[in-house]
Structures are given as structure tokens and as C-alpha cells.
PALUM-563921 format. One record per residue: residue number from 1; residue in one letter; chain; x, y, z of N, C-alpha, C in turn. Coordinates in Angstrom, 1 decimal. Example, Ala and Ser with C-alpha at 12.3 -4.5 7.8 and 13.67 -1.06 7.14 Angstrom:
REM residues 2
+-----+------+-------+--------+---------+--------+---------+----------+--------+--------+---------+--------+
!  nr ! rest ! kette ! n_east ! n_north !   n_up ! ca_east ! ca_north !  ca_up ! c_east ! c_north !   c_up !
+-----+------+-------+--------+---------+--------+---------+----------+--------+--------+---------+--------+
!   1 !    A !     A !   13.2 !    -5.7 !    7.8 !    12.3 !     -4.5 !    7.8 !   13.2 !    -3.3 !    7.8 !
!   2 !    S !     A !   12.8 !    -2.2 !    7.1 !    13.7 !     -1.1 !    7.1 !   12.9 !     0.0 !    7.9 !
+-----+------+-------+--------+---------+--------+---------+----------+--------+--------+---------+--------+
REM end
This chain:
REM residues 131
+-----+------+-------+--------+---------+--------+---------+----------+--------+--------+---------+--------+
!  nr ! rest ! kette ! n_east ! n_north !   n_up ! ca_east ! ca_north !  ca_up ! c_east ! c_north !   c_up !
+-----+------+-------+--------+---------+--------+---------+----------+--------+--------+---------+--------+
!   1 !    X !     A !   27.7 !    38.5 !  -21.3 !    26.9 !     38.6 !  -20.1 !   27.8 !    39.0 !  -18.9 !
!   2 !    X !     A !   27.3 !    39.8 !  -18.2 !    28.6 !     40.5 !  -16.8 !   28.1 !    39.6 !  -15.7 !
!   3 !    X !     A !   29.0 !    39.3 !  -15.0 !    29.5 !     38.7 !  -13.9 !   28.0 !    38.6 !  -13.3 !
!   4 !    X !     A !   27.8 !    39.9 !  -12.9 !    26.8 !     39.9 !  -11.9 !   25.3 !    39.1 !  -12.5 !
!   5 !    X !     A !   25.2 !    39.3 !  -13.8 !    24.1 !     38.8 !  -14.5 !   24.3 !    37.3 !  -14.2 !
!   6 !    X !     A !   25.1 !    36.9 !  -14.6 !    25.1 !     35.4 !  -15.1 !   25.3 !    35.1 !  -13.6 !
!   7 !    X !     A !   25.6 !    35.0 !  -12.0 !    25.7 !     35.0 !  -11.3 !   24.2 !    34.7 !  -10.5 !
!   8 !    X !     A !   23.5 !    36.1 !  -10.9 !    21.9 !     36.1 !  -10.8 !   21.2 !    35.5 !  -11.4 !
!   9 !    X !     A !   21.4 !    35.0 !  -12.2 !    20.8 !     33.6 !  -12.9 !   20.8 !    32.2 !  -12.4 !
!  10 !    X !     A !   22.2 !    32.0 !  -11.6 !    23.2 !     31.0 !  -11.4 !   21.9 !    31.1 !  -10.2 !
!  11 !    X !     A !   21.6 !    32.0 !   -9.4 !    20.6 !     31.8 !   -8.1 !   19.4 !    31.8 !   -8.2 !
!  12 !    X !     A !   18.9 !    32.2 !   -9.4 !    17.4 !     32.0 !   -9.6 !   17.1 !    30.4 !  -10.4 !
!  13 !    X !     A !   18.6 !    29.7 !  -10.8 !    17.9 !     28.6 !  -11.0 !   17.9 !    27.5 !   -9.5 !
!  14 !    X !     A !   18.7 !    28.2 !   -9.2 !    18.9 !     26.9 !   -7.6 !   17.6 !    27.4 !   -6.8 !
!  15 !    X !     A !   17.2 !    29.1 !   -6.7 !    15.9 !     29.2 !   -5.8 !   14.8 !    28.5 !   -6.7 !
!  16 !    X !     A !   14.2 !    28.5 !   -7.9 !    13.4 !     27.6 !   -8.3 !   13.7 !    26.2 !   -8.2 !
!  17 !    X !     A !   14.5 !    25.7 !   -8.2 !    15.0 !     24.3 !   -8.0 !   14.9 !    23.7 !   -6.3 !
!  18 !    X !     A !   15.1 !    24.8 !   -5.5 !    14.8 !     24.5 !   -4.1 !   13.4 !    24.7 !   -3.6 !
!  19 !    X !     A !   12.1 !    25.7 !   -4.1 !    11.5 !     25.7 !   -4.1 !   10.7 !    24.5 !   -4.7 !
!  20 !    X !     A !   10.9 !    24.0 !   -6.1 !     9.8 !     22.9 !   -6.3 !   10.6 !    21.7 !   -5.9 !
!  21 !    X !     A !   11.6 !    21.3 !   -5.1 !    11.8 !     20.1 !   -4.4 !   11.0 !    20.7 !   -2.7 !
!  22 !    X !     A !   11.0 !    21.7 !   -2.2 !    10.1 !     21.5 !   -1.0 !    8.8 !    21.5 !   -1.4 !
!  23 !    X !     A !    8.3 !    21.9 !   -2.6 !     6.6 !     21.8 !   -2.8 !    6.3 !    20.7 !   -2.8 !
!  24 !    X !     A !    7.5 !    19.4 !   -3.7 !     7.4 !     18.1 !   -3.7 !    7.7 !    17.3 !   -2.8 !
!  25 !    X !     A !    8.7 !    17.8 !   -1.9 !     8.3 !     16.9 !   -1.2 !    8.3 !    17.1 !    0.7 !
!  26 !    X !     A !    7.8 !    18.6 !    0.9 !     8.0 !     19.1 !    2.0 !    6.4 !    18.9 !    2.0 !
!  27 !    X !     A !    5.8 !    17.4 !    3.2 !     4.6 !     17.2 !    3.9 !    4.0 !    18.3 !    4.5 !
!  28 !    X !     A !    4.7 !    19.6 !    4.8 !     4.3 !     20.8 !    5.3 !    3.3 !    21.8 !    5.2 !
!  29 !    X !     A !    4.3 !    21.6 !    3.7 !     3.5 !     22.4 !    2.6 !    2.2 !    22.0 !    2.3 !
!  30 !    X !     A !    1.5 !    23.1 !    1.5 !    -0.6 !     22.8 !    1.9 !    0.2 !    22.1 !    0.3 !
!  31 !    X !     A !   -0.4 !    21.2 !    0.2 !    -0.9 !     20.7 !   -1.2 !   -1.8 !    21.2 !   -2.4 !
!  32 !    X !     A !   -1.2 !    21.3 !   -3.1 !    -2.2 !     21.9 !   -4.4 !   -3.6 !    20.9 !   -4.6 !
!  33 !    X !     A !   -4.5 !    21.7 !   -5.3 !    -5.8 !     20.9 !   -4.9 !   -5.9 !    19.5 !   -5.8 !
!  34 !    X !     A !   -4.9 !    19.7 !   -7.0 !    -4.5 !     18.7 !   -7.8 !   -3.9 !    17.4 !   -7.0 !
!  35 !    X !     A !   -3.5 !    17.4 !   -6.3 !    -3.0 !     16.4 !   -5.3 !   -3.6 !    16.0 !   -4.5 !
!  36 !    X !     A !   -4.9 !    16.4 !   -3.7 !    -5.8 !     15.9 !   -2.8 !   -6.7 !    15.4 !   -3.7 !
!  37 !    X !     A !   -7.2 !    15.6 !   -4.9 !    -8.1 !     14.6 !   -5.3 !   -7.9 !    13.4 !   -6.3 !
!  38 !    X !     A !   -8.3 !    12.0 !   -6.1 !    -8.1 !     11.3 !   -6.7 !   -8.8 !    11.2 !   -7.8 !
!  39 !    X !     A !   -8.1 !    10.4 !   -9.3 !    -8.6 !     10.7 !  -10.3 !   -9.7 !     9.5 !  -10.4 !
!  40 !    X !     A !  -10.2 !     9.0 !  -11.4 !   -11.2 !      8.2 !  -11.2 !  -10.7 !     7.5 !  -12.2 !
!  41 !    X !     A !  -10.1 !     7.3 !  -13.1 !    -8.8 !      6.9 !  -14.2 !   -7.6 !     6.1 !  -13.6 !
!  42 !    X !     A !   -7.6 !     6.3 !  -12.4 !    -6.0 !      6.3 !  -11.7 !   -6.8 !     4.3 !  -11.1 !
!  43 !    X !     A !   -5.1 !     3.8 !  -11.0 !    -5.3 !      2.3 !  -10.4 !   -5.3 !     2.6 !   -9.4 !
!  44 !    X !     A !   -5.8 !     1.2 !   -8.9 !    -5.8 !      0.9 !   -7.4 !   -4.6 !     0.9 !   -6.6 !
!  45 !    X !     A !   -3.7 !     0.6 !   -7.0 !    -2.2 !      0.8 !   -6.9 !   -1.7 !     2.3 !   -6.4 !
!  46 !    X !     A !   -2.1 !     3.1 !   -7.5 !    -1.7 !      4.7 !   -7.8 !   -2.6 !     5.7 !   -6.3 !
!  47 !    X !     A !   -3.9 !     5.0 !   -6.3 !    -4.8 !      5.7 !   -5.7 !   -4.7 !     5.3 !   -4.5 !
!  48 !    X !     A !   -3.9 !     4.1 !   -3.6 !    -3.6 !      3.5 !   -2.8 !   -2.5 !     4.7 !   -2.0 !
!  49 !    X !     A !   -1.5 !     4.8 !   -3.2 !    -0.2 !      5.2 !   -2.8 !   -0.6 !     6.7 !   -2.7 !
!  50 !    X !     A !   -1.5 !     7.5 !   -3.4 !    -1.7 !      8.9 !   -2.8 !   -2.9 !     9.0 !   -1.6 !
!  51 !    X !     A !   -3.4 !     7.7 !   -1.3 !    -4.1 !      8.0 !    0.0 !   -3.4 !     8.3 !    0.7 !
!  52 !    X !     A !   -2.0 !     6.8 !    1.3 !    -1.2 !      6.9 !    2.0 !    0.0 !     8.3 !    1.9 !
!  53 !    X !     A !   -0.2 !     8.8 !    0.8 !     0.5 !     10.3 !    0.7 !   -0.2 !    11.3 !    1.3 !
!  54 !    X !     A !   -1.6 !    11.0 !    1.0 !    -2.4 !     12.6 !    1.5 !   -2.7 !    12.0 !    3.4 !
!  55 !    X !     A !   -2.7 !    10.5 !    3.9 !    -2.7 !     10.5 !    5.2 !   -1.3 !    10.8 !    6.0 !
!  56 !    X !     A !   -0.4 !    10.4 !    5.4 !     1.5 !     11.0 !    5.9 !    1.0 !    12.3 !    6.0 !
!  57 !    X !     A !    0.9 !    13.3 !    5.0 !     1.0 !     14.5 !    4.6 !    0.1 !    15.4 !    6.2 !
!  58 !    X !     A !   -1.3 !    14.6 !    6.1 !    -1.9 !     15.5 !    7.2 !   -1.9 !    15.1 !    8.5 !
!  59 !    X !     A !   -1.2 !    14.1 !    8.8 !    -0.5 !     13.2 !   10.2 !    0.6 !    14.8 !   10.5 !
!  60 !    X !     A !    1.6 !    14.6 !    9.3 !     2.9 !     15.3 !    9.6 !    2.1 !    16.8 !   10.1 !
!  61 !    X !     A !    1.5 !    17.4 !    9.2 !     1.0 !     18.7 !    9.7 !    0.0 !    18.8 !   10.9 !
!  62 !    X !     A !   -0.2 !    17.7 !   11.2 !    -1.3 !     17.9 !   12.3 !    0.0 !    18.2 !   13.6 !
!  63 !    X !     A !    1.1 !    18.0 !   13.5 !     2.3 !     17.7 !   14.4 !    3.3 !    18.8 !   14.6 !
!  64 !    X !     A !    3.2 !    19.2 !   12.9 !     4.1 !     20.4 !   12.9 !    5.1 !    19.9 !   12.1 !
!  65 !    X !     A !    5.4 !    18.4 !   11.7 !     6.4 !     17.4 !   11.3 !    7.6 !    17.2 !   12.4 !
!  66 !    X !     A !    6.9 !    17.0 !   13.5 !     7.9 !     16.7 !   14.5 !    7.8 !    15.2 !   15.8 !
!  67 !    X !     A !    9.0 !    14.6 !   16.1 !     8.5 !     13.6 !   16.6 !    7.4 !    13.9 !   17.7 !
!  68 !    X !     A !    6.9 !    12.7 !   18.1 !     5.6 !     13.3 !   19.2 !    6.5 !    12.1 !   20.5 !
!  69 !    X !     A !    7.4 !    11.7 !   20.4 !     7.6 !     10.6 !   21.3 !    7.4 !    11.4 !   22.8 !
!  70 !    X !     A !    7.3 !    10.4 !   23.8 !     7.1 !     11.4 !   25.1 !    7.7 !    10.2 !   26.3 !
!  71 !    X !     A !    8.9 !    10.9 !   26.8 !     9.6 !     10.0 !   27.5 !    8.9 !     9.8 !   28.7 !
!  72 !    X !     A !    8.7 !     8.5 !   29.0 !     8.0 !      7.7 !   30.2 !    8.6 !     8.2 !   31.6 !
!  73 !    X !     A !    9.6 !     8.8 !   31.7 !    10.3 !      9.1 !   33.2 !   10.2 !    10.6 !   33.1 !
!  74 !    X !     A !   10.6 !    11.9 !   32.3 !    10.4 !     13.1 !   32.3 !    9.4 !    13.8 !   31.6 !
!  75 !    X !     A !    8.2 !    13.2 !   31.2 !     7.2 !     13.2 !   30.8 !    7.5 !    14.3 !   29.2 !
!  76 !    X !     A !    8.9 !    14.9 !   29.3 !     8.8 !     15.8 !   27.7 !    8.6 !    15.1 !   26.5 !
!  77 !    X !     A !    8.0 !    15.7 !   25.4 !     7.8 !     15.3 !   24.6 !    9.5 !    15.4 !   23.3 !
!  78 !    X !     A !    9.9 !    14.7 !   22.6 !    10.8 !     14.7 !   21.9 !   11.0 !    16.2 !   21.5 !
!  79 !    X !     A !   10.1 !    16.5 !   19.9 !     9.8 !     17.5 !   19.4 !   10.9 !    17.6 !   18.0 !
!  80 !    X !     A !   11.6 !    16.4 !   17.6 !    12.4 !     16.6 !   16.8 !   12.5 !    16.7 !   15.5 !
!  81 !    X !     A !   12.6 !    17.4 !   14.6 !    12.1 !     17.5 !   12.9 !   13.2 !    16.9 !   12.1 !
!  82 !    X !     A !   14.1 !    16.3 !   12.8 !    15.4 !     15.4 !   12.4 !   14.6 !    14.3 !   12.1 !
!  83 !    X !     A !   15.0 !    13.6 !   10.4 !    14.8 !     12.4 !   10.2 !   13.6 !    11.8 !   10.7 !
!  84 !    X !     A !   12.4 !    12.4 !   10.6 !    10.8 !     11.9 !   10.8 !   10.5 !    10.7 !    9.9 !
!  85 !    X !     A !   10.0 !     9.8 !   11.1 !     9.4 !      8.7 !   10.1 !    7.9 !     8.3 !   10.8 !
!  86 !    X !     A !    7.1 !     8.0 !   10.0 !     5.9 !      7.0 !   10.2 !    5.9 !     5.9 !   10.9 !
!  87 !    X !     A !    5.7 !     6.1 !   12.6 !     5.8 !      4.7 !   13.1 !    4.3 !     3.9 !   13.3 !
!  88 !    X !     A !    4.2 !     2.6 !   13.1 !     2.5 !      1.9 !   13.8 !    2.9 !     2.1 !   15.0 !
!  89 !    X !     A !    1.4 !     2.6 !   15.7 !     1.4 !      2.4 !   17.2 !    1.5 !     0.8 !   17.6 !
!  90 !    X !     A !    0.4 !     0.6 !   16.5 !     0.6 !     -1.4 !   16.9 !    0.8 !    -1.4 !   15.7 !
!  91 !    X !     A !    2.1 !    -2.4 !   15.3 !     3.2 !     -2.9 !   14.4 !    2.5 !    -3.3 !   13.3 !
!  92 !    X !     A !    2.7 !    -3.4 !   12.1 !     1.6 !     -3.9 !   11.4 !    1.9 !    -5.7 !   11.5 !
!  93 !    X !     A !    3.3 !    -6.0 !   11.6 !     3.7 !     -7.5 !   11.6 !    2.7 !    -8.2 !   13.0 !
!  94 !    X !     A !    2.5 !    -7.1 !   13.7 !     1.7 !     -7.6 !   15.0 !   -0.1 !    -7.6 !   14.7 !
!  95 !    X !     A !   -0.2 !    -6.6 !   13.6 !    -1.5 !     -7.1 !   12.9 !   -2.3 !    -5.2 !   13.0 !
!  96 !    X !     A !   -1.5 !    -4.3 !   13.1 !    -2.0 !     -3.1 !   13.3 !   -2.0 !    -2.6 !   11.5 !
!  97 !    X !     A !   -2.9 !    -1.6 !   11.4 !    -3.4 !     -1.2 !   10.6 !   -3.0 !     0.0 !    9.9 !
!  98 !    X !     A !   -3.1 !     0.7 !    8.7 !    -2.3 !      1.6 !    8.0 !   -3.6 !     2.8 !    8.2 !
!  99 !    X !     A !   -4.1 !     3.1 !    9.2 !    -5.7 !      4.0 !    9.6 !   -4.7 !     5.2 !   10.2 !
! 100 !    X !     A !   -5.0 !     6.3 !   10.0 !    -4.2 !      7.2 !   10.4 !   -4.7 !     7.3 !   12.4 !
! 101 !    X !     A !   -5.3 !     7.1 !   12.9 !    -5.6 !      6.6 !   14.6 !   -4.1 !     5.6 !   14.8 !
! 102 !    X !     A !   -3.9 !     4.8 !   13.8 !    -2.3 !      4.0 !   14.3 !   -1.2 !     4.4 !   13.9 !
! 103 !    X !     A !   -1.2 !     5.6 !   13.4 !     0.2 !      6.1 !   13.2 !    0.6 !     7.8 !   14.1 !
! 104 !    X !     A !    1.7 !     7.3 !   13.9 !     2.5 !      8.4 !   14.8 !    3.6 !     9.1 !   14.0 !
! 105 !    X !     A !    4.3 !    10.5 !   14.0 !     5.4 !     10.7 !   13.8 !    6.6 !    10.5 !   14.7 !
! 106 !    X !     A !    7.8 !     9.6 !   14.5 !     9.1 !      9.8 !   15.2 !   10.2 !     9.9 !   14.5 !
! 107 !    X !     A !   11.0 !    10.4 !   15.3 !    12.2 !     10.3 !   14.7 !   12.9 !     9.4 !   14.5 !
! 108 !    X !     A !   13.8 !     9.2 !   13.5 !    14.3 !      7.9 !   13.8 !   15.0 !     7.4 !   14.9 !
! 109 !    X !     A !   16.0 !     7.7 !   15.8 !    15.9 !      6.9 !   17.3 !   14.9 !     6.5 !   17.6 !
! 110 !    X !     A !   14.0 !     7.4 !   17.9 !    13.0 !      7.0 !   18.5 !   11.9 !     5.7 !   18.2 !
! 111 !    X !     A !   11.8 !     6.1 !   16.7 !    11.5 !      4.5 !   15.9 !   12.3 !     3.6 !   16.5 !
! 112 !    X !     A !   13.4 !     3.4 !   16.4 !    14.0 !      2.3 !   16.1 !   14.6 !     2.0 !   18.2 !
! 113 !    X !     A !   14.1 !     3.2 !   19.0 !    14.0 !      2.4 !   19.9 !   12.6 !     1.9 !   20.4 !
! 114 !    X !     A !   12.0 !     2.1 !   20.0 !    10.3 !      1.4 !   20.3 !   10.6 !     0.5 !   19.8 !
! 115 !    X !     A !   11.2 !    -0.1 !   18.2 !    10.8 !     -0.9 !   18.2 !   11.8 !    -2.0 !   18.4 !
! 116 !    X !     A !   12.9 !    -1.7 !   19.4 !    13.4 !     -2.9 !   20.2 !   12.8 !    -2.7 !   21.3 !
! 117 !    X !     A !   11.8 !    -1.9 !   21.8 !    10.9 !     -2.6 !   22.8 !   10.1 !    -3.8 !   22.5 !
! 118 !    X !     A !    9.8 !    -3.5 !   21.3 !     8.7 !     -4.7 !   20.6 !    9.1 !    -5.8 !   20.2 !
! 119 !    X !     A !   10.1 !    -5.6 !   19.5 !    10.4 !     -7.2 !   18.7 !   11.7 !    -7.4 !   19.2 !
! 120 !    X !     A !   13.2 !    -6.8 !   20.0 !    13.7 !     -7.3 !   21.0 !   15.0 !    -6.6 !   20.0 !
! 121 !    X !     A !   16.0 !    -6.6 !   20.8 !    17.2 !     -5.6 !   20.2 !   18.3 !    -6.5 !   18.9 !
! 122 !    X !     A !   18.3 !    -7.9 !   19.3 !    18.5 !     -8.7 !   18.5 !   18.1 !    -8.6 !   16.9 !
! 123 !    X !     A !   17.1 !    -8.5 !   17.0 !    16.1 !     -8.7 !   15.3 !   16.3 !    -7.2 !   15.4 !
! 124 !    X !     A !   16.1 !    -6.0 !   16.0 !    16.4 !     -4.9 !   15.6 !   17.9 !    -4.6 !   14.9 !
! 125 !    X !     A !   19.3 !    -5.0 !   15.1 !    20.4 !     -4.9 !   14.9 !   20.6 !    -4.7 !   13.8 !
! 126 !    X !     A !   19.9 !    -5.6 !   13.0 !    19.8 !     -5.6 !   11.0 !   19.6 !    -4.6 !   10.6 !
! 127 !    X !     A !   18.9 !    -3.3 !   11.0 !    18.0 !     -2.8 !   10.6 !   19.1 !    -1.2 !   11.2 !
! 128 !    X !     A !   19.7 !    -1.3 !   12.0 !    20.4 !     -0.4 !   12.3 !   21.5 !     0.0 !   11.4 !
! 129 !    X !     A !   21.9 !     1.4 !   11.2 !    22.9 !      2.2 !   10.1 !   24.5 !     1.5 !   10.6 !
! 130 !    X !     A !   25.2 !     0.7 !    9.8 !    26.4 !      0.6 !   10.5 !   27.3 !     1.5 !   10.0 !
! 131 !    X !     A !   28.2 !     1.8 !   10.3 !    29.2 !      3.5 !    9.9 !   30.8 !     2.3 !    9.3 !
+-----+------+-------+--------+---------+--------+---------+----------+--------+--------+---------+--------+
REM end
């Protein structure tokens, strides 16, 4: 096999390999119709965990997968596609609900400074990456 063959190979398996990890797990991406519908076979468990997949999924696209945070003094919105997480508008420990109306996309700063607004910087510390 010449260089160039086996080389072209070497990249058509990493482009297939890059392509079905963004199908799987790039929220972006439209979903195959296999994935939006639940099976009627499937537990409550299983059917639970792809609600909460197909509500992430169409939260994130409704957004663009970007944080929506919106700073209180210069009124701009974040807009950041770094490290997106699922925040409760109201906490669920404070009794808020997993209804797609209480969830938001942020980044992670931004998570994790809301939520030492909420529960106080102390109890947040644990929770912070230490280097």
C-alpha cells in the first residue's frame, strides 16, 4: 500500500470517527427521528433519561448552545459556547423543577457564579476545579 493510500485511510477513519462522536453527542445536531421517539418497551428510568436528553437537546438549540447569562450592570448577554451547562433558574435543592421554563444554558463561570449567589461562596468552594 503507498504512502499516500494508507495515509488516506489514516483520515477517513478519524473523519468518520469525528463525525459519529458530534452526531452523538453534539446537542446541535437535528436528531435522527430514532432518538426523538420513545419506545414503549423502554423503562421508566431509560425513558426518563431521553426526555431529559431530547429537553437539553432542544433548550441547547433554541440558544444556539450558547451561555444566555446577561450581566446586570452592562446589560450584554455572555454568548459563550465554552463549557455549557444546564443551570435551574430556581435550584432544584430550593425546590425548582427539571420543566424546560426552569432551565437555562451557562457557562460554567457563570454557573458556578450564580450559584454562589444562591447558596453562598463557602458551600460553593467544594465544587470549584482546584489546579
Amino acid at each position: 500500500m503507498s504512502a499516500d493510500l494508507k495515509r488516506a485511510k489514516e483520515l477517513l477513519c478519524v473523519g468518520f470517527a469525528l463525525k459519529f462522536l458530534l452526531d452523538k453527542s453534539d446537542p446541535l445536531r437535528i436528531p435522527k427521528a430514532t432518538e426523538t421517539h420513545n419506545e414503549s418497551s423502554a423503562s421508566k428510568t431509560t425513558s426518563a433519561a431521553a426526555s431529559k436528553s431530547v429537553i437539553k437537546r432542544k433548550l441547547l438549540q433554541s440558544t444556539n448552545g450558547s451561555c444566555v447569562f446577561k450581566d446586570p450592570l452592562t446589560g450584554r448577554t455572555c454568548g459563550s459556547r465554552h463549557q455549557i451547562e444546564i443551570d435551574h433558574i430556581i435550584p432544584k435543592a430550593l425546590g425548582g423543577s427539571d420543566e424546560l421554563e426552569n432551565l437555562r444554558p451557562l457557562c460554567r463561570q457563570h454557573n458556578l457564579h450564580l450559584a454562589e449567589r444562591v447558596f453562598g461562596k463557602s458551600h460553593m468552594d467544594r465544587f470549584h476545579r482546584r489546579n
